[in-house]
C-alpha positions in Angstrom: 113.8 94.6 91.4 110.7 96.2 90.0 108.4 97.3 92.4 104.3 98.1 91.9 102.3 100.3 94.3 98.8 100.9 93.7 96.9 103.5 95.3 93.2 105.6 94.7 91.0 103.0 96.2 88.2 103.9 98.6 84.7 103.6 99.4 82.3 105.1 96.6 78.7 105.1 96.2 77.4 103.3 93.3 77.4 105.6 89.8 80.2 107.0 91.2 83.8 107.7 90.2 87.5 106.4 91.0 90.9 106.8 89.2 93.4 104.2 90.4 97.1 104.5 90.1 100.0 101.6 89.9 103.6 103.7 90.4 106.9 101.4 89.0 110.0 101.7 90.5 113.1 99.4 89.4 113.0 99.3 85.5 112.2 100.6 82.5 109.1 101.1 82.2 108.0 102.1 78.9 109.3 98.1 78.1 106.7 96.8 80.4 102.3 95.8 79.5 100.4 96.2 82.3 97.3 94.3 83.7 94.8 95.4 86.0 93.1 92.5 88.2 90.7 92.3 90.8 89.6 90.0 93.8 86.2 90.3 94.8 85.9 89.1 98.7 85.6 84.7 98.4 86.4 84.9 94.4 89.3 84.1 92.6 91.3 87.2 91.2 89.8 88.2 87.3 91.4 89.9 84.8 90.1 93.5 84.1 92.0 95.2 81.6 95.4 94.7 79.9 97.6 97.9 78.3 100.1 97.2 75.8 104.2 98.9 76.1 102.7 101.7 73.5 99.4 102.0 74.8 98.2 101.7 71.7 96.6 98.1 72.2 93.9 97.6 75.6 91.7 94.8 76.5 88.5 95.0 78.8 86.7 92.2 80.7 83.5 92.4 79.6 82.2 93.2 82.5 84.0 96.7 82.9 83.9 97.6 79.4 82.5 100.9 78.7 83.1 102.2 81.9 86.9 101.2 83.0 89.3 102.9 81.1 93.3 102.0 81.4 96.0 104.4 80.2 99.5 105.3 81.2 102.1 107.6 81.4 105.6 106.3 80.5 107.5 109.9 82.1 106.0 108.9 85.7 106.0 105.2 85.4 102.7 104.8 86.2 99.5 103.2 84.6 96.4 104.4 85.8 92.5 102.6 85.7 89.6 105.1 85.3 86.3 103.9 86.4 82.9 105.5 86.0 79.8 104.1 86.8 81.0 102.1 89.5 79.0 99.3 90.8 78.1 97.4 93.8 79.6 94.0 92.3 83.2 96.2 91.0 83.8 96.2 95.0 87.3 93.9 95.2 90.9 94.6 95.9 92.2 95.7 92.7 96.0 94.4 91.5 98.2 95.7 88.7 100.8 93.7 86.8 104.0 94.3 84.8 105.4 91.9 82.5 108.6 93.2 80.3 108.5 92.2 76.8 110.2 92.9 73.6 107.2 92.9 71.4 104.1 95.2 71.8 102.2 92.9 73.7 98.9 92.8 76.3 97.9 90.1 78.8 95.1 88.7 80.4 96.6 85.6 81.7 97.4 86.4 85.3 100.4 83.5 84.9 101.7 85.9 81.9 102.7 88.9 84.5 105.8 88.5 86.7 105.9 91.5 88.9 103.0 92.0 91.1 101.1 95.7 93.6 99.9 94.7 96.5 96.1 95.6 95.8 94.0 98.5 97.0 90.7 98.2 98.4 87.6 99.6 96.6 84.5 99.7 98.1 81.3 100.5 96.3 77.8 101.3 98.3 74.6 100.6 96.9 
């Protein structure tokens, strides 16, 4: 069973920095795109960047774009989300995603990803 922890989130004041981190346990991970989503406190959950097996493709809500970055590292299963210039409206519990696939592929359907973190908190003061 694959298994997704996410950790790095925290309170931050606003033009500030935070680096979150989704660990994978259970598979292979270099066979796996990733999805970073977020839930924003009475809002559904929104997709906010996608990472292909490779790495080589990535997507970005528009929203985020410019100042997310999503990257991973395939020899410690993890994928990680870089944002800078955080914002009062980025504060949400933020989810990551697997999906296994055989072709190079990214996501930003949440119904596309089958394995599911249990979100971390971020929290950012204006």
């Amino acid at each position: 069973q694959v298994q997704l922890i996410e950790s790095g989130g925290g309170l931050v004041q606003a033009g500030g920095s935070l680096i979150l981190s989704c660990s994978v346990s259970g598979s292979s991970f270099s066979n796996y795109a990733m999805g970073w989503f977020r839930q924003a406190p009475g809002e559904e959950r929104r997709f906010v960047a996608a990472l292909s097996q490779s790495g080589i493709m990535t997507h970005y809500d528009e929203s985020v774009k410019g100042r997310f970055t999503v990257s991973r590292e395939d020899d410690k299963s993890t994928v990680y989300l870089q944002m800078n210039s955080l914002k009062p409206e980025d504060t949400a519990v933020y989810y990551c995603a697997a999906r296994r696939f055989n072709t190079e592929s990214m996501f930003i359907e949440q119904n596309m990803y089958n394995f599911w973190g249990q979100g971390t908190q971020v929290t950012v003061s204006s």
